[in-house]
C-alpha positions as CSV (number, residue, x, y, z in Angstrom):
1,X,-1.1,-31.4,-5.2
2,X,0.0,-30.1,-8.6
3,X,-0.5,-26.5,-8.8
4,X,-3.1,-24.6,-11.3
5,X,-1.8,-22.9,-13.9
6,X,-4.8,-20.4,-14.6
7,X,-7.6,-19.1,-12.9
8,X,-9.9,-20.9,-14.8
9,X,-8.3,-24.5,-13.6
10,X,-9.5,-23.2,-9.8
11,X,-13.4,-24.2,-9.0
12,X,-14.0,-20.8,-7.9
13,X,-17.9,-19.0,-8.0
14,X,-18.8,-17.6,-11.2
15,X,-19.0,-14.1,-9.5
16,X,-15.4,-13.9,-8.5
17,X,-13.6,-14.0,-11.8
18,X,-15.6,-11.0,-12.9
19,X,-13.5,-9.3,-10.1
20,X,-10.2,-10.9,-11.0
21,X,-11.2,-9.1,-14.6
22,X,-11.9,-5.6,-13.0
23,X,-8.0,-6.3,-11.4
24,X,-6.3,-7.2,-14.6
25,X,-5.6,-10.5,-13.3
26,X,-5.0,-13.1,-16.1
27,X,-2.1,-15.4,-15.4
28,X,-1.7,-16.4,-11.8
29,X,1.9,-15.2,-10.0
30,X,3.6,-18.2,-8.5
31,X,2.2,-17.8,-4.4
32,X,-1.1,-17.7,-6.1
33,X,-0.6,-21.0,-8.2
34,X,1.3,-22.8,-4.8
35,X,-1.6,-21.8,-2.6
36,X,-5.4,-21.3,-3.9
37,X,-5.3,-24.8,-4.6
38,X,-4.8,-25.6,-0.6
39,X,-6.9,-22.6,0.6
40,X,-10.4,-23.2,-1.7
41,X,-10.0,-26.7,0.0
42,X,-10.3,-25.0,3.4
43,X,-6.9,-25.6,4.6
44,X,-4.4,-23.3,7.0
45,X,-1.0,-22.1,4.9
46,X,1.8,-20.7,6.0
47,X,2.9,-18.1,2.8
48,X,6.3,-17.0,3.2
49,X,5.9,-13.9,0.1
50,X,7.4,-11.0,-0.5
51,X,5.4,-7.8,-1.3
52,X,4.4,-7.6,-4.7
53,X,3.9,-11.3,-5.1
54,X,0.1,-11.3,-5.8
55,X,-0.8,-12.7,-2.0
56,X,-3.6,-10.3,-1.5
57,X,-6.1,-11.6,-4.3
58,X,-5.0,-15.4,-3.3
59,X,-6.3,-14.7,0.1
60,X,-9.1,-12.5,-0.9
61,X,-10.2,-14.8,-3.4
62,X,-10.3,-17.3,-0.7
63,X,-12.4,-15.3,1.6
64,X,-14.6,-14.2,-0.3
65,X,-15.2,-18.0,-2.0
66,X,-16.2,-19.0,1.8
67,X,-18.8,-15.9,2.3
68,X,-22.6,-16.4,3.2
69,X,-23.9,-13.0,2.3
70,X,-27.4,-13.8,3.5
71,X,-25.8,-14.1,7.1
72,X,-25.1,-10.8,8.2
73,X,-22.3,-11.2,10.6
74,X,-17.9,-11.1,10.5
75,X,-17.2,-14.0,8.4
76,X,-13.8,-13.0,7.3
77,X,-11.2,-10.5,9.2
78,X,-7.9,-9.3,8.0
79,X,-5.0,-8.2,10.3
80,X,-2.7,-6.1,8.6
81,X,0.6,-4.1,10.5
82,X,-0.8,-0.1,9.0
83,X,-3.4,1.5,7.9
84,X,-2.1,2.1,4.7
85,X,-1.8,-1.6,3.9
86,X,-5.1,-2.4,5.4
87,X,-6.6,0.3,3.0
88,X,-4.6,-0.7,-0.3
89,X,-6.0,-4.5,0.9
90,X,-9.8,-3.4,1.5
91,X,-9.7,-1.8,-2.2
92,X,-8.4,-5.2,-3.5
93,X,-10.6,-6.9,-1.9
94,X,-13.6,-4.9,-2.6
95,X,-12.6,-4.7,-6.5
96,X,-12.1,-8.5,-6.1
97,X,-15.7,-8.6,-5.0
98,X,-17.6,-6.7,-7.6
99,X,-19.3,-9.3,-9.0
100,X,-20.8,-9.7,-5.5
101,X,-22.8,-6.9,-5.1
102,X,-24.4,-7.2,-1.4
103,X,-20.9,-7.9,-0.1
104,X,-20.3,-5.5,2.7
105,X,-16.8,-4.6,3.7
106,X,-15.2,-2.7,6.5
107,X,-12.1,-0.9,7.5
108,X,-11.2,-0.7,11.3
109,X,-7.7,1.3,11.9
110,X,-6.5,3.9,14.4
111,X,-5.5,7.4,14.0
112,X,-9.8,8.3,12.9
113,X,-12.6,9.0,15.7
114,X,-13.5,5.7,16.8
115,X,-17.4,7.4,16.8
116,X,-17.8,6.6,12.9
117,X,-16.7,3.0,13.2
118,X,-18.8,2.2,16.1
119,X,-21.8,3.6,14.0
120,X,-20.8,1.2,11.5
121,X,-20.8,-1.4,13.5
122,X,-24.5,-1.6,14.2
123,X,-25.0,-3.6,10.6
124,X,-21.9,-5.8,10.8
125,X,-20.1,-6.2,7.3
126,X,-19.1,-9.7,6.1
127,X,-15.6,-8.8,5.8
128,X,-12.9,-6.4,8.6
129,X,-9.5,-5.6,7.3
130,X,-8.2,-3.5,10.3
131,X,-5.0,-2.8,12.5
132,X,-4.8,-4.8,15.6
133,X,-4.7,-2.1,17.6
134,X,-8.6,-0.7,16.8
135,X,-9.5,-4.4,16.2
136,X,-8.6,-5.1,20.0
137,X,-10.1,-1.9,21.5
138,X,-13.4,-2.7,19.4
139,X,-13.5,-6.1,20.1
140,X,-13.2,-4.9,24.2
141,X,-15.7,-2.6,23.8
142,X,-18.0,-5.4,22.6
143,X,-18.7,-4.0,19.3
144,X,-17.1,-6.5,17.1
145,X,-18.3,-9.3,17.6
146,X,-16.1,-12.3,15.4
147,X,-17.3,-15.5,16.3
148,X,-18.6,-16.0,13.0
149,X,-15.8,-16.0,11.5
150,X,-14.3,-18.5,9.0
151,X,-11.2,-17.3,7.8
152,X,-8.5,-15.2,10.0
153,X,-5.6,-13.9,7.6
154,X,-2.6,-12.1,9.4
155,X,-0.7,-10.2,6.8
156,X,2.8,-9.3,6.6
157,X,2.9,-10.9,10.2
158,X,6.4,-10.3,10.6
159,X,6.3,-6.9,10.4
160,X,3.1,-6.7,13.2
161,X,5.0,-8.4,15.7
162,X,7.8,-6.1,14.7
163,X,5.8,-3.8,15.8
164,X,4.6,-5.1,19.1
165,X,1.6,-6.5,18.2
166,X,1.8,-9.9,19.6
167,X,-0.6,-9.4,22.4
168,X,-3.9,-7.7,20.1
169,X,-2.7,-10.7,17.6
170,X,-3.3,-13.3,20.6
171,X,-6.4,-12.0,21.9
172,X,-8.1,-11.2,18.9
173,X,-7.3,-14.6,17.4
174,X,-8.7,-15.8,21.2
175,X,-12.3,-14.4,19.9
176,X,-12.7,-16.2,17.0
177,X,-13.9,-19.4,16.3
178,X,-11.4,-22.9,16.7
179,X,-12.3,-24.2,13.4
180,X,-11.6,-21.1,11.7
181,X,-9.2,-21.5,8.8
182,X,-6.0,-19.6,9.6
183,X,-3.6,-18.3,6.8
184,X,-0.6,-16.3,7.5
185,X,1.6,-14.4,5.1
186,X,4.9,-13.3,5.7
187,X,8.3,-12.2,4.0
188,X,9.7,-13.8,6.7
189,X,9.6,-16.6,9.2
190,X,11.6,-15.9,12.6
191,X,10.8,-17.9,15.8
192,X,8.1,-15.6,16.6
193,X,5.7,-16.2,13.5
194,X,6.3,-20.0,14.4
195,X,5.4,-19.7,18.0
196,X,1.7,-17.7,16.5
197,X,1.7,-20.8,14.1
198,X,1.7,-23.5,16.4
199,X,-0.5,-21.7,18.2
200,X,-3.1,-20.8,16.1
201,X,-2.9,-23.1,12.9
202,X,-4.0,-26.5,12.1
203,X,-1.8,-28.7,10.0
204,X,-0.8,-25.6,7.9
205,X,0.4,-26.4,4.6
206,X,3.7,-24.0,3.6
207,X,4.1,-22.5,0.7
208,X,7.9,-20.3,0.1
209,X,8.1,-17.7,-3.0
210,X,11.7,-16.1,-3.7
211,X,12.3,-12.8,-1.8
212,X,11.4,-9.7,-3.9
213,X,15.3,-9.1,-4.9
214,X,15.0,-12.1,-6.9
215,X,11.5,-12.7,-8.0
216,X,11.5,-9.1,-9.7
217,X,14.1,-7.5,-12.3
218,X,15.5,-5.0,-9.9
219,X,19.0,-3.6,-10.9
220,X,21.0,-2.9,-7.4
221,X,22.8,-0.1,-7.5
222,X,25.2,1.2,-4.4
223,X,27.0,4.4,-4.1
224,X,29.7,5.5,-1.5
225,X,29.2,9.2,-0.3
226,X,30.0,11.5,2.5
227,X,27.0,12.4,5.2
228,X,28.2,16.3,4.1
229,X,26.8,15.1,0.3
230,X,23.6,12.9,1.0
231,X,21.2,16.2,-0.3
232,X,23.2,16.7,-3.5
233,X,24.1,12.8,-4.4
234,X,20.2,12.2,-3.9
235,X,19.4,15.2,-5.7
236,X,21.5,13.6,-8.2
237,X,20.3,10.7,-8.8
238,X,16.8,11.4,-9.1
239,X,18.1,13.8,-12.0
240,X,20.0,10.7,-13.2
241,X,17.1,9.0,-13.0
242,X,14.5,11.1,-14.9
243,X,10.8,9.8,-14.5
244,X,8.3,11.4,-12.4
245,X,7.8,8.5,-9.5
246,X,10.5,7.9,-7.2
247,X,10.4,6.6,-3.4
248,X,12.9,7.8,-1.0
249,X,12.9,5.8,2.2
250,X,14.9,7.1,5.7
251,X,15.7,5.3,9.0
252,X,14.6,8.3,10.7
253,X,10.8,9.8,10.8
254,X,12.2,13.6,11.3
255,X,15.0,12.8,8.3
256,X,11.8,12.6,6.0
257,X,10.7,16.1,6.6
258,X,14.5,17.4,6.1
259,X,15.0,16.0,3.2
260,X,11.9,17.1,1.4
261,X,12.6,20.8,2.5
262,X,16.3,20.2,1.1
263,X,14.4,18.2,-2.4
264,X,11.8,21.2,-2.3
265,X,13.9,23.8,-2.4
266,X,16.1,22.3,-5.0
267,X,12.5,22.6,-7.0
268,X,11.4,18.5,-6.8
269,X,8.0,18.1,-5.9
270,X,8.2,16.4,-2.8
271,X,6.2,14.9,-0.1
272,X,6.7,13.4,3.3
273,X,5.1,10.1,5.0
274,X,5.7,9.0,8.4
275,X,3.4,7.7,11.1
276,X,3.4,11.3,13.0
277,X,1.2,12.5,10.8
278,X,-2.8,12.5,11.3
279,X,-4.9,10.1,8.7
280,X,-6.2,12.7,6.6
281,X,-2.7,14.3,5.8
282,X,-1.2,11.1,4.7
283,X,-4.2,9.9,2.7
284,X,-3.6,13.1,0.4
285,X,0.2,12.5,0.3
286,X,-0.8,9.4,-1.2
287,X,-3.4,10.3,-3.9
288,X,-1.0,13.2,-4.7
289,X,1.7,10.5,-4.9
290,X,-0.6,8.1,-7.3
291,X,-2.0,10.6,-9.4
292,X,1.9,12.1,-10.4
293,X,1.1,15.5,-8.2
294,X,4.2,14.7,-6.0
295,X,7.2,13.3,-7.8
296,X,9.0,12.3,-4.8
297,X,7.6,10.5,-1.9
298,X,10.3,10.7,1.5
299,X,8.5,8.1,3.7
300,X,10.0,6.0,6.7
301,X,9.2,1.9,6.9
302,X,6.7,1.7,8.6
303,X,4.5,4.8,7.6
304,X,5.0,3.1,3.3
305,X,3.5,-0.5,4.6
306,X,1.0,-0.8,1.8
307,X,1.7,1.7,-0.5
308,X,1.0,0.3,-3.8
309,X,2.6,2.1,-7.1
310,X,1.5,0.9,-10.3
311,X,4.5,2.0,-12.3
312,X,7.3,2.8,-9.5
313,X,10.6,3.6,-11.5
314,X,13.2,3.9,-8.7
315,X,13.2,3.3,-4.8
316,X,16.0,4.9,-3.0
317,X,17.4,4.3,0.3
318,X,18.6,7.5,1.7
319,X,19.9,5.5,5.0
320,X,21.2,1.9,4.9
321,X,18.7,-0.2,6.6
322,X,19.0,-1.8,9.6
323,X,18.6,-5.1,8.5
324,X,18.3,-7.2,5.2
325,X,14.2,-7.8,5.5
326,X,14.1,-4.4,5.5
327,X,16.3,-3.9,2.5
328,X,14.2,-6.2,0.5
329,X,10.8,-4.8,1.7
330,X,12.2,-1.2,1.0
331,X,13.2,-2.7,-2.6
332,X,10.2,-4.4,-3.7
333,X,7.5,-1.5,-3.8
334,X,10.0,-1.1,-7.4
335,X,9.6,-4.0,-10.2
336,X,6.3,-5.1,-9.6
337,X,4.0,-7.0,-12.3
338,X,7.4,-7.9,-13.8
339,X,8.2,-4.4,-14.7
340,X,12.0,-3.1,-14.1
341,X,12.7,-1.1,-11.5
342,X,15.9,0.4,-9.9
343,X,17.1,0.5,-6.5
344,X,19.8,2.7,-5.2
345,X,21.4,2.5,-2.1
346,X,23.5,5.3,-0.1
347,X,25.8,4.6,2.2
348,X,28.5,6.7,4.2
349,X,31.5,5.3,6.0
350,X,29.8,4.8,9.2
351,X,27.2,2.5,7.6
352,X,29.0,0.3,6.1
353,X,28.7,-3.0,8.3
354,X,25.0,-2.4,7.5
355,X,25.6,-2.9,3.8
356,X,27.9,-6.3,5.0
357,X,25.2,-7.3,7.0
358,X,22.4,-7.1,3.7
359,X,25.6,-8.4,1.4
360,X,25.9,-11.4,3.0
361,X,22.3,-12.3,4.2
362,X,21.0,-11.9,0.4
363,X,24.5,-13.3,-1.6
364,X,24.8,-9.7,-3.5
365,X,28.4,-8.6,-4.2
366,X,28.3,-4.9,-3.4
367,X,30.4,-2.7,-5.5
368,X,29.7,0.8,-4.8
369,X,30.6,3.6,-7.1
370,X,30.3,7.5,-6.7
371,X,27.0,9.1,-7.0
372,X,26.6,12.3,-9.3
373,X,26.2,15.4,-7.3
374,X,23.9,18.2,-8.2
375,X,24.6,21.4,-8.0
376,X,22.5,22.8,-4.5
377,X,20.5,25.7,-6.6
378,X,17.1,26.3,-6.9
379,X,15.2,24.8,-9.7
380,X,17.9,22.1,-10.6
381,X,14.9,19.3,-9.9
382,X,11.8,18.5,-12.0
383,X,8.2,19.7,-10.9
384,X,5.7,16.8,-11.2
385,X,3.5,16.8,-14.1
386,X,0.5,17.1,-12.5
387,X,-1.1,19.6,-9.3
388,X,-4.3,18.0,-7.6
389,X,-7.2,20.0,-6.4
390,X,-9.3,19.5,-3.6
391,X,-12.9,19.5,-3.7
392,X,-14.6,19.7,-0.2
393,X,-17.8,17.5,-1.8
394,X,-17.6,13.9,-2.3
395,X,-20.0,10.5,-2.0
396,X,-21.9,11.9,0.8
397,X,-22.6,14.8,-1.6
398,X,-23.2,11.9,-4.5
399,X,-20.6,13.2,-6.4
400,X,-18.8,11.1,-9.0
401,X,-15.4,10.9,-10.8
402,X,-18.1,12.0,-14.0
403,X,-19.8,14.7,-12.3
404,X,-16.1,16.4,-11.8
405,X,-15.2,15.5,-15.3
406,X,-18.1,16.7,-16.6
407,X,-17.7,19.9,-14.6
408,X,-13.5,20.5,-16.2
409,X,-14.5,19.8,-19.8
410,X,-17.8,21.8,-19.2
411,X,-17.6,25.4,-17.3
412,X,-14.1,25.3,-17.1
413,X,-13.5,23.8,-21.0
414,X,-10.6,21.9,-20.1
415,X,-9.8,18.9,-22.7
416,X,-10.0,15.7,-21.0
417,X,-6.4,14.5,-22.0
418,X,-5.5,17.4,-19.2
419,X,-7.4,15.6,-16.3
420,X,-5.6,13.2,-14.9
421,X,-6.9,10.6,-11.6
422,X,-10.0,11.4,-9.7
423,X,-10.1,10.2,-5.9
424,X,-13.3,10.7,-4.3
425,X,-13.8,10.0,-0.8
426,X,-17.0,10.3,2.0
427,X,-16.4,14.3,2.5
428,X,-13.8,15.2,-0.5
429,X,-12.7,15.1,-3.7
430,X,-9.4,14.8,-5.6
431,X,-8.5,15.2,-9.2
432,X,-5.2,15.9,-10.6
433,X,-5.0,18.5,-13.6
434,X,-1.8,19.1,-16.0
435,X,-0.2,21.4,-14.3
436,X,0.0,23.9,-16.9
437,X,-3.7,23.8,-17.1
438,X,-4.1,24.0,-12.8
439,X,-4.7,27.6,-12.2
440,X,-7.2,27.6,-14.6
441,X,-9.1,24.8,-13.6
442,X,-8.8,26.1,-10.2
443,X,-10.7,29.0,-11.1
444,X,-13.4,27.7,-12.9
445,X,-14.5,25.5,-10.4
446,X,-14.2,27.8,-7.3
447,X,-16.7,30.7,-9.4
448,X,-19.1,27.9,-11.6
449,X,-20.6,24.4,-10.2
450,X,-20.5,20.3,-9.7
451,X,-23.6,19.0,-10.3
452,X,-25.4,22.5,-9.9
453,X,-23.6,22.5,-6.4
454,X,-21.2,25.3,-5.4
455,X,-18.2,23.2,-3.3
456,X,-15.5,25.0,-1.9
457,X,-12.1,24.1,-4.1
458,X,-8.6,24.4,-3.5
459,X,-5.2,23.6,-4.5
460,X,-2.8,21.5,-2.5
């Protein structure tokens, strides 16, 4: 089949390209050209894809082309290895679906009361993106019902069976129709994946993209440094680095809350992720993250599955990996939608047959060089540009990203170029202000009113 070069070449519903315009999507990226052809025909794929490659709106695009939303049951259902990529997927998705406006979509992860979901249940959505975990234990519990459902899409499957979820995977895929289409995206393709393939798929066409270290215009950078100097050559090299968006990633989930308390006190603005922490807490890392609040996000592998950075300057891996998949996953969250990005890599003696190990699975040659040090005093790091205030109101409370504008450049007379992202969830409210402006704002809000509402407000 010869691929399609545009959207427009791809006999897709008239609805859906009003969502590909509310994503910015013009030109398709290369696993979107190889594979919509093959999936709006109905058949399985195999997508071997590194993050950042566009594979979310190729498979949403096909889900949602194969939706009846007069029949109100699971027609489509996403696996995805963390919550934070099964969010970050449900708001593509749903964006992707705007122009269909009775299109009902669900999120089903762990680490929330189960009670909510449940209650949810009762008026099944067309569309679950969920861990396999809470997809299981809902599906045992009889409230999930998926034999409905046309397409099954198990993303970044590598990682889920990395993570032990072959079983969930098996049953779950057990309680869905057999002539289902089945598409499976990967970055990569050990014996496992194959074994779920033969299982599972039918005739599956196979589509490869170059891993992320090629398809994006990452420069590779690799420093030699003693464990004693790990705080000051990172320290360093975010100074190096300037900008005000840098990932840091660890092997270890407790190294992520030691080196934010050694970045803190240095005077970055600096946040840990790691899958310890409870749902709420690591949803406001991330809108602090995306709305330039935090500067520095310290997260471990699997706790930054997902997160999605528009503009993401510099990745840096504080620990060598422990293998070259996760290198390049690490890697790609920088130089997406062909922007550059950096990568910088620190390694001490005893981790150097690590760095052989990446060297030789991806063809680099690895010449490291020393990293600057920065001096270990206070205030050597910059503050993020922004501070984000909570708002204990949100769509419950019918509150809107205007209603909080409205209430800044009102009561509080902020100017609007001083308000930065607005997040607004069920029970709360996020909006970043300059930080300059912060206390101010902060203060306005907690004596006047949103909407003539008085909501408790705070500053995180």
């Amino acid at each position: 089949m010869t691929d399609a070069v545009e959207f427009s070449d791809l006999p897709l519903a008239p609805a859906l390209f009003q969502g590909l315009d509310a994503l910015g999507h013009v030109r398709m990226t290369p696993v979107q050209a190889q594979a919509l052809p093959h999936l709006l025909e109905g058949r399985d794929l195999i997508a071997q894809a590194p993050t950042g490659s566009g594979k979310t709106a190729a498979f949403g695009l096909a889900l949602l082309q194969r939706l009846d939303l007069a029949d109100i049951r699971v027609q489509a259902l996403v696996l995805c290895p963390t919550r934070e990529l099964a969010d970050q997927v449900a708001k593509n998705v749903r964006k992707l679906a705007t122009g269909l406006p009775n299109m009902k979509l669900l999120t089903l992860f762990g680490g929330v009361a189960l009670g909510p979901q449940l209650a949810s249940l009762e008026h099944p959505p067309h569309v679950v993106v969920g861990t396999p975990g809470r997809v299981q234990e809902l599906l045992r519990k009889k409230a999930l019902d998926l034999r409905a459902v046309r397409v099954l899409v198990l993303d970044e499957a590598d990682r889920m069976l990395d993570m032990g979820f072959e079983e969930p995977i098996r049953e779950i895929i057990k309680a869905t129709p057999k002539d289902r289409q089945t598409l499976l995206f990967s970055a990569t393709y050990p014996e496992a994946i194959r074994d779920v393939a033969r299982a599972s798929m039918r005739e599956p066409v196979e589509v490869t993209v170059e891993g992320a270290a090629d398809a994006a215009p990452i420069e590779q950078r690799f420093y030699d440094v003693e464990p004693a100097d790990k705080p000051a050559a990172l320290a360093g090299l975010l100074i190096e680095q300037g900008g005000d968006s840098a990932v840091v990633f660890c092997n270890m989930r407790r190294d992520t809350e030691e080196v934010v308390a050694s970045l803190t006190h240095l005077g970055f603005t600096a946040l840990a992720l790691h899958g310890d922490m409870e749902q709420r807490d690591r949803e406001e890392v991330l809108v602090r993250f995306s709305n330039r609040s935090c500067g520095v996000l310290v997260a471990s592998d699997v706790a930054a599955r997902g997160l999605d950075v528009e503009d993401l300057g510099v990745v840096v891996n504080y620990d060598v990996p422990h293998d070259a998949d996760t290198y390049v996953h690490r890697i790609g969250r920088t130089g997406r939608a062909g922007r550059q990005g950096t990568a910088l890599t620190l390694c001490t003696p005893r981790e150097q047959p690590r760095l052989r190990v990446i060297e030789e699975a991806l063809g680099l040659q690895i010449v490291p060089r020393r990293p600057p040090l920065a001096a270990l005093r206070a205030n050597v790091g910059m503050r993020a540009p922004m501070v984000t205030l909570r708002i204990d109101g949100g769509r419950t409370d019918k509150l809107r990203p205007g209603d909080i504008v409205g209430a800044l450049t009102g009561d509080a007379r902020l100017k609007a170029d001083a308000i930065g992202k607005i997040a607004v969830f069920p029970t709360r409210s996020y909006v970043a202000i300059a930080r300059a402006q912060a206390d101010r704002a902060l203060a306005r809000l907690q004596e006047g009113r949103i909407k003539a509402k008085k909501f408790r407000v705070r500053r995180l």
